[in-house]
C-alpha positions in Angstrom: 109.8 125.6 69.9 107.7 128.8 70.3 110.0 131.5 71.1 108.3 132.3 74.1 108.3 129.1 75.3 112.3 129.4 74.4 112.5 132.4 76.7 110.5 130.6 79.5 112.8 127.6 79.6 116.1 129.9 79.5 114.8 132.1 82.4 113.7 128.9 84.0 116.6 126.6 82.8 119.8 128.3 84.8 120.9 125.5 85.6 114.1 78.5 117.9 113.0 76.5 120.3 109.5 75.8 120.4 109.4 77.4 123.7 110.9 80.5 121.8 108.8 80.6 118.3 106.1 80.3 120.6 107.3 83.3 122.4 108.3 84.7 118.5 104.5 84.0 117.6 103.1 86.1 120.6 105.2 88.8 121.0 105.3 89.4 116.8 105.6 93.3 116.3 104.1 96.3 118.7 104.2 99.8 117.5 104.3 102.7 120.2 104.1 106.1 119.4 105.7 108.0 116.5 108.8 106.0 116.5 106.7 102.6 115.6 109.7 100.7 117.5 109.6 97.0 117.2 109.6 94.7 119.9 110.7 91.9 117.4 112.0 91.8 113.7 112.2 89.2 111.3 115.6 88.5 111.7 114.8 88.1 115.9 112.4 85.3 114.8 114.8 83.8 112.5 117.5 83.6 115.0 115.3 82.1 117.6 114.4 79.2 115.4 117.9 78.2 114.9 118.6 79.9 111.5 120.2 83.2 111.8 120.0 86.2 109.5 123.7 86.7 107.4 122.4 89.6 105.4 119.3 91.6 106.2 118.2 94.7 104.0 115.4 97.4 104.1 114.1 100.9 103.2 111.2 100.7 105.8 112.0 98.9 108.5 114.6 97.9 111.2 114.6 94.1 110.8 116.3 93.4 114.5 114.4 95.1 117.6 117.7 96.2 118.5 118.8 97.7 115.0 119.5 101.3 115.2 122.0 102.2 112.6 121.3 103.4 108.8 119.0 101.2 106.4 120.2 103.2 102.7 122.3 105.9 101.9 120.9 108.2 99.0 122.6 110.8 96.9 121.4 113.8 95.4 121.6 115.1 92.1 121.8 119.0 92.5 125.5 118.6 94.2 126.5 114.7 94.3 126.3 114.7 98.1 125.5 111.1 100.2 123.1 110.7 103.2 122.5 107.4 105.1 119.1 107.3 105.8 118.4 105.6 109.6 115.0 104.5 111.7 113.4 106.5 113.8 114.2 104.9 117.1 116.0 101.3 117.7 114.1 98.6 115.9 111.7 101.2 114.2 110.0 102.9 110.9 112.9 104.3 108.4 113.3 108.3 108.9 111.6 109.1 105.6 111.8 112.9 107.2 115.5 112.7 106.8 115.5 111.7 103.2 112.6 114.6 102.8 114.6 117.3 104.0 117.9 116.3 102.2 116.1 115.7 99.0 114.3 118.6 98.8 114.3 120.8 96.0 116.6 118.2 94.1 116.3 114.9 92.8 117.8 111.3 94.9 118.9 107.9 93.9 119.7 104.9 96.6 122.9 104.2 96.5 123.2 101.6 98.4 121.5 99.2 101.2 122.7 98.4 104.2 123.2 94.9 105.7 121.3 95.2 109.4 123.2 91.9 110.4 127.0 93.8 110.7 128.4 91.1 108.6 129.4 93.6 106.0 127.0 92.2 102.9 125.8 96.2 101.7 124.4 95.8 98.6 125.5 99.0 96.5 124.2 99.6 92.8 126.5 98.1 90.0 127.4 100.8 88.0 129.6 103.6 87.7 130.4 105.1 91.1 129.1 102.1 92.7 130.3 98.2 92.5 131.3 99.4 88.7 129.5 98.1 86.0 127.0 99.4 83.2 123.7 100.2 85.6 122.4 102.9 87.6 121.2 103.4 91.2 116.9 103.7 91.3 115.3 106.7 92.2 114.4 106.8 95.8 111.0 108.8 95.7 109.2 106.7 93.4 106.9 104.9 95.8 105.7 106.0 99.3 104.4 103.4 101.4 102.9 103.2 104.8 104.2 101.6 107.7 101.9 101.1 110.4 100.7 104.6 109.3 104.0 106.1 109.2 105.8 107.0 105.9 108.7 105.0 104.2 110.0 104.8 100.6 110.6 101.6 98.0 113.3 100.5 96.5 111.6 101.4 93.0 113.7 98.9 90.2 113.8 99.5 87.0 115.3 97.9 83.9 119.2 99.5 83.9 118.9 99.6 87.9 120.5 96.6 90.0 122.3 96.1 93.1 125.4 93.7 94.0 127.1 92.6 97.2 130.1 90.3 98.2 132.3 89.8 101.3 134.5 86.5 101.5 133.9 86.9 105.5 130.3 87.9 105.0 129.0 84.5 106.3 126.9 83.9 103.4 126.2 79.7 102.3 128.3 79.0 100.1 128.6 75.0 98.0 126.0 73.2 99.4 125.3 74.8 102.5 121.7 75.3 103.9 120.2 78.5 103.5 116.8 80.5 103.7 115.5 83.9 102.3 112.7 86.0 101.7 111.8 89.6 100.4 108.6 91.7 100.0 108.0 92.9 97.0 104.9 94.3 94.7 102.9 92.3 92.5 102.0 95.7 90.7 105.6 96.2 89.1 107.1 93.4 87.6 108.1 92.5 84.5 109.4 89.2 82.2 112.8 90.9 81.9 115.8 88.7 83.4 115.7 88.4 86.4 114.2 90.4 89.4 116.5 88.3 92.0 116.8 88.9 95.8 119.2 86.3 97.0 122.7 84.3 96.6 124.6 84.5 93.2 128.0 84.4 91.3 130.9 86.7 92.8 132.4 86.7 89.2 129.0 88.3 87.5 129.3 85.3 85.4 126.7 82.1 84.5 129.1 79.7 86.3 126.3 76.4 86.0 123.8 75.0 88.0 123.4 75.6 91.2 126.2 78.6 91.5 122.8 80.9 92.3 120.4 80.1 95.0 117.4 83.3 94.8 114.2 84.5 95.0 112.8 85.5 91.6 109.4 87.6 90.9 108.3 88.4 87.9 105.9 87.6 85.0 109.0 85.2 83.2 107.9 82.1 82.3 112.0 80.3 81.7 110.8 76.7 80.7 107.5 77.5 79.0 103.9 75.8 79.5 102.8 78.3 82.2 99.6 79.0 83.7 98.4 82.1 84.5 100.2 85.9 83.5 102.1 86.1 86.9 103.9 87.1 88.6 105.3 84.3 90.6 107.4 83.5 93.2 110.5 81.2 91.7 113.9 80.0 92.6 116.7 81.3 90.4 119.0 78.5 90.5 121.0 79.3 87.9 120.5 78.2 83.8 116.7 78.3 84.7 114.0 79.8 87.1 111.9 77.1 88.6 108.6 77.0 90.1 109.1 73.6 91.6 111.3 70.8 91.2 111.7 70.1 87.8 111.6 72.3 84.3 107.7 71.7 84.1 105.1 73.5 85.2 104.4 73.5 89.1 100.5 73.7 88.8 100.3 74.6 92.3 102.1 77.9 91.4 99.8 80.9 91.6 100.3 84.4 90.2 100.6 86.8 93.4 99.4 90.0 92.8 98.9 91.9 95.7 101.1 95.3 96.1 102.9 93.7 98.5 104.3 90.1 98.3 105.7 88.0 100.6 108.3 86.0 98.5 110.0 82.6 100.5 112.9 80.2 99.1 114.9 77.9 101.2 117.1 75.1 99.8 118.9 72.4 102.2 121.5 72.4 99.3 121.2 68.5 98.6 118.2 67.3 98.5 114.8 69.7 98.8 113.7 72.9 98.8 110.2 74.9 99.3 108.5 78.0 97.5 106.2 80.3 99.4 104.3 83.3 99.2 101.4 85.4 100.3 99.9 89.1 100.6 102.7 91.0 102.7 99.5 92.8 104.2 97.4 90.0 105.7 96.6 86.4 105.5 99.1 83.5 106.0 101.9 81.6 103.3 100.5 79.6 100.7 103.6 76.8 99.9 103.5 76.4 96.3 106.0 73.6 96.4 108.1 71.7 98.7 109.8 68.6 97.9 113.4 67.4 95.8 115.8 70.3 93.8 115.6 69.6 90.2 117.9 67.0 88.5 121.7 68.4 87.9 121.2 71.4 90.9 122.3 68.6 94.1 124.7 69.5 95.5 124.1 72.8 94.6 127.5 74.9 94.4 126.4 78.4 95.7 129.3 81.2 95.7 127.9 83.5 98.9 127.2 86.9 96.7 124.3 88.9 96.8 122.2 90.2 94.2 119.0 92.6 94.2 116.8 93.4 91.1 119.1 91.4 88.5 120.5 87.8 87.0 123.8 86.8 88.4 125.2 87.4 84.9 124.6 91.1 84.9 125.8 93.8 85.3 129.0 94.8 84.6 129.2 95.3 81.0 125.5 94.8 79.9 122.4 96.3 81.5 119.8 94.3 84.2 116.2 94.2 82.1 114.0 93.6 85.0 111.7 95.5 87.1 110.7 94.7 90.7 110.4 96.8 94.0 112.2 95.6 97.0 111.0 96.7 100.6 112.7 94.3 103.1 114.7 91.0 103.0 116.7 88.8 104.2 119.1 85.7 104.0 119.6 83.0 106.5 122.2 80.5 107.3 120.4 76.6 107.5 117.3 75.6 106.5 114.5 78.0 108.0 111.3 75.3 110.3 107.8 76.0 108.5 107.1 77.6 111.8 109.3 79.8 111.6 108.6 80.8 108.3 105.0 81.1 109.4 106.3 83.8 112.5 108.2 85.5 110.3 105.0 86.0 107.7 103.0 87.3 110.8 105.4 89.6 111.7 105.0 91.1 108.4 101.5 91.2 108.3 101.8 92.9 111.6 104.4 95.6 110.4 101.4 97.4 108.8 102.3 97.6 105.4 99.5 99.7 102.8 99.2 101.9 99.9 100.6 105.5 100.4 99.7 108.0 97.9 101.5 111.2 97.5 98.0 112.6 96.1 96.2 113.3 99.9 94.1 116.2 100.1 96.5 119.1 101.2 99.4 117.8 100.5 102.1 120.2 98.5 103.9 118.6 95.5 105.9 118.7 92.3 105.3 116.9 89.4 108.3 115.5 87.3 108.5 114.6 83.9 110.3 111.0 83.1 110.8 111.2 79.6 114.4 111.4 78.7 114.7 114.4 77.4 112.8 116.1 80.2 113.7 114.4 83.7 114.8 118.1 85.1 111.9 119.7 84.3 108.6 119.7 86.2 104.8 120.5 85.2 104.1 124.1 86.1 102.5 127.8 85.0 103.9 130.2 83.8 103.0 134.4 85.1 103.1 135.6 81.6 100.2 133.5 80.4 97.7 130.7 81.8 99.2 128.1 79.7 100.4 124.4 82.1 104.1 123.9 80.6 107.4 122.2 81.7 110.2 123.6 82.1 113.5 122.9 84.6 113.6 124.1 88.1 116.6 123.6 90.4 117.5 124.8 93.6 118.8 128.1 92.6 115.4 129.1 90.6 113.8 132.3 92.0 111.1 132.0 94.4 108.6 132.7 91.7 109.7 129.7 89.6 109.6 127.5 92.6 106.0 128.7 93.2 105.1 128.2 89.8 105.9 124.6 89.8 104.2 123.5 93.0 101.0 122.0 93.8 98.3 121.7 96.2 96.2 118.6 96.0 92.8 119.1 96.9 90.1 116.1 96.6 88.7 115.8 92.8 85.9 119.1 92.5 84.2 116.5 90.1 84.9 113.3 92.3 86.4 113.0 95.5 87.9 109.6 94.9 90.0 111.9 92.4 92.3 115.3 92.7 92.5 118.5 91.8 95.7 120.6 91.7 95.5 124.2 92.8 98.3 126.4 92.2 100.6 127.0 95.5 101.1 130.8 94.4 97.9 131.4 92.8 95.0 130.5 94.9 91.7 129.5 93.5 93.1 129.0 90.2 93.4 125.3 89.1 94.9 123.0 86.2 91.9 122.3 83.6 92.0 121.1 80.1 90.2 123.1 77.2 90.0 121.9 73.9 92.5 119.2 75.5 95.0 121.5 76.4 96.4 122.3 80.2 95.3 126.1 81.4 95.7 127.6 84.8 92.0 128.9 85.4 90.1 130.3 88.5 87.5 127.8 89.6 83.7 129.5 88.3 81.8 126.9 90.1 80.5 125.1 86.8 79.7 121.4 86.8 82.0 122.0 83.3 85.3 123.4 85.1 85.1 120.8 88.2 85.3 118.1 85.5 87.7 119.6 83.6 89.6 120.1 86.7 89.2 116.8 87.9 92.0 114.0 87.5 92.2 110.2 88.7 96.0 109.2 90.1 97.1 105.5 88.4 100.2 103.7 88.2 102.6 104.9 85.5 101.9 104.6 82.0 105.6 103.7 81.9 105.7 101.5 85.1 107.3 104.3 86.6 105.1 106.8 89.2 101.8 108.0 88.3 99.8 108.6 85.5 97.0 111.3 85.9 93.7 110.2 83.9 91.2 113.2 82.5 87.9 112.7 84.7 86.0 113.1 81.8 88.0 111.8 79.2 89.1 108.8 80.6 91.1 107.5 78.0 93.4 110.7 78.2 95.8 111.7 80.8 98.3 114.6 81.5 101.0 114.8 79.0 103.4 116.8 78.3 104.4 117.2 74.4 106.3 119.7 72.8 106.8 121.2 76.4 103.5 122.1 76.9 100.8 120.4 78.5 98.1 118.4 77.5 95.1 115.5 78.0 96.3 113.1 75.4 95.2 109.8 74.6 97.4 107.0 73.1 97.0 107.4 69.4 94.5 109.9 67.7 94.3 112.7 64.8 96.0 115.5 67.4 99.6 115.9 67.2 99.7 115.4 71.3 97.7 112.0 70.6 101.4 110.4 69.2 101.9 107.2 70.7 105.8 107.6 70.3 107.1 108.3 73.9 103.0 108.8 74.8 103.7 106.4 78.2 106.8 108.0 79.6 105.4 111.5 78.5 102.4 110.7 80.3 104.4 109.5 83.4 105.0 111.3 86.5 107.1 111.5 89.5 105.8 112.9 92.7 108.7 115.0 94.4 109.0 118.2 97.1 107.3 120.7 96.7 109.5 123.8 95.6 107.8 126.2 97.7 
């Protein structure tokens, strides 16, 4: 390392009825004012058609009109403290604000999910700290969403992340009991890793035999072989196999759903049927991929009443989950949920206003995080001695020109507006360009030649983790840090930065606080 670059990261580095589902069908969801209060959640809808919710979890919403207690509790890195994380009002839009504020100038995980129903099922990460076990909570600014126009944060899974609930008195099926459940979840982030699972597993973490899981699965895994399509898919986890209908061949009315946001449905009677469905989260109405008799050697099936999120029921206590999946809401229900009600429950999200929210709007303040192992405390930033674009660490007790240094304003591409530029926060005028494929802080001189430079298109992570920022102009390169300095680096290619060892975390970013 150059030594200067040695001296910048020690000064930088201190550190129902019919009567009522036709009443849940009219009166859905209504959003007034900031608060985007709910005058019905899922979990209203489920309980007016007979099958109430015994578990209900959620980083956006409320899920009852009358919830207002914490959805997730998060826990930051620069001092190890916990805060739970509510709604904005009674049956409203989580308080990203909250998590804003505390986060801010740090890093947070999630920690744990609360179960809206009071029945005690709060799923909390299975590792250390946690429900024990060899994983780690998930980050909890990955992914901004939108909520009816107001902001919320995903559940961002990756592999080595996972989530684990059980309470003998919790209320959830057990044996052969009925039960329902559905999540929303991203057709953008998945993986074929075992198993992105939302639903009812083994208490002992163990493969305890057909039937002892009854959950969701999405993801691009494809158990019994022969299947159509590249995913993902919405499956039943039913323990020894994920199925896409009733039997270990092929469902050819299975679809791959690959919307950002999924509506995933299961329900089993536990004894003789069960039904698959899904659909855009956004819009639209559920598509039933199967409905019909539980595959030979799962009836009765022999449920134990845990919850899992994000992993297998096998995992993960002393071996680490290999899926990835984001989780938004959920839920689990006691009996066997009416395809009306499945239907209100669909329209209700729909009506929840779920969409895209990108970190990367015009006058927005940011930092940029590096997610490459060796790096995850340092951010992209300049440096006053030079015009070089670097990384280095920055913590909450950096000076004030070090926090400055490593924060952004986003300004609509000077090249393309469907794009971004990044001026720097304490040096106006001056923005990130590449010159002879290296990053350099330089004032803006009005050329066609600096605007492209200058220019940079926002994409899903390299990694499958945040954002990847793509050269305007040299499409096939994006921001990349190597060596601790910055660069436009494709993946592979004579320059040293052109390595493709680490090139997709090194190219990956987090969006977090700005430090100034």
């Amino acid at each position: 390392m150059p030594a200067l670059l040695i001296f910048r990261r020690l000064r930088r580095g201190v550190i129902v009825s019919l009567a009522s589902l036709a009443l849940a069908f009219a009166g859905l969801i209504a959003f007034s004012g900031a608060s985007h209060a709910a005058t019905q959640g899922p979990c209203d809808i489920y309980a007016a058609g007979g099958t109430p919710c015994v578990a209900a979890h959620s980083t956006t919403r409320a899920l009852f009109a009358s919830y207002n207690g914490p959805l997730y509790q998060v826990q930051r890195a620069s001092d190890s403290a916990l805060q739970n994380i509510g709604v904005l009002s009674a049956g409203g839009v989580a308080d990203a604000a909250a998590q804003d504020s505390f986060c801010a100038g740090t890093t947070c995980v999630i920690t744990r999910l609360y179960d809206q129903t009071g029945r005690g099922n709060t799923l909390v990460y299975q590792g250390p700290g946690g429900t024990g076990g060899a994983d780690t909570a998930a980050n909890a600014t990955t992914e901004t969403v939108s909520m009816g126009g107001q902001k919320a944060y995903a559940l961002y899974i990756n592999p080595g992340n996972s989530y684990f609930a059980y309470n003998s008195t919790g209320g959830v099926p057990t044996g052969s009991a009925p039960e329902g459940e559905y999540m929303i979840t991203s057709g953008t982030h998945a993986n074929n890793g075992c198993c992105f699972d939302y639903g009812n597993t083994e208490t002992d973490h163990h493969a305890d035999g057909n039937g002892a899981m009854d959950a969701i699965n999405f993801s691009t895994e494809c158990w019994f072989g022969g299947c159509s399509g590249t995913g993902p898919w919405v499956q039943a986890d039913l323990e020894n196999g994920l199925f896409t209908g009733g039997s270990k061949a092929w469902n050819p009315n299975q679809v791959s759903e690959t919307s950002h946001f999924v509506t995933a449905m299961l329900k089993n009677n536990g004894t003789t049927q069960m039904a698959l469905k899904g659909a855009s989260a956004a819009s639209g109405s559920l598509t039933q991929f199967y409905s019909g008799a539980l595959p030979s050697g799962y009836n009765p099936m022999h449920k134990q009443g845990a919850v899992i999120l994000g992993s297998g029921g096998d995992c993960c206590q002393t071996n680490h989950n290999a899926s990835a999946g984001t989780f938004y809401e959920g839920a689990m229900v006691s009996g066997y949920p009416s395809d009306a009600t499945d239907a209100a429950v669909q329209a209700n999200i729909a009506a929840a206003g779920y969409s895209t929210s990108t970190p990367f709007t015009p006058g927005a303040r940011l930092a940029l995080q590096a997610t490459s192992p060796c790096c995850t405390s340092d951010y992209l930033q300049h440096d006053t001695s030079d015009d070089k674009v670097v990384i280095a660490p920055v913590t909450a007790g950096s000076s004030a020109t070090d926090k400055g240094d490593a924060t952004w304003i986003v300004h609509a591409g000077l090249a393309n507006s469907n794009c971004v530029s990044f001026e720097a926060a304490n040096a106006p005028g001056r923005y990130i360009r590449h010159y002879a494929f290296q990053l350099h802080l330089q004032t803006d001189d009005g050329t066609g030649q600096f605007a492209a430079d200058a220019t940079f298109c926002p994409k899903s992570g390299n990694s499958g983790t945040g954002y990847s920022l793509q050269s305007f102009n040299y499409p096939a390169k994006y921001i990349r840090h190597y060596r601790f300095t910055g660069y436009v680096a494709g993946d592979g290619g004579t320059n040293a930065w052109d390595t493709s060892s680490l090139w997709a975390q090194d190219t990956s970013w987090l969006t977090a606080s700005p430090w100034s």
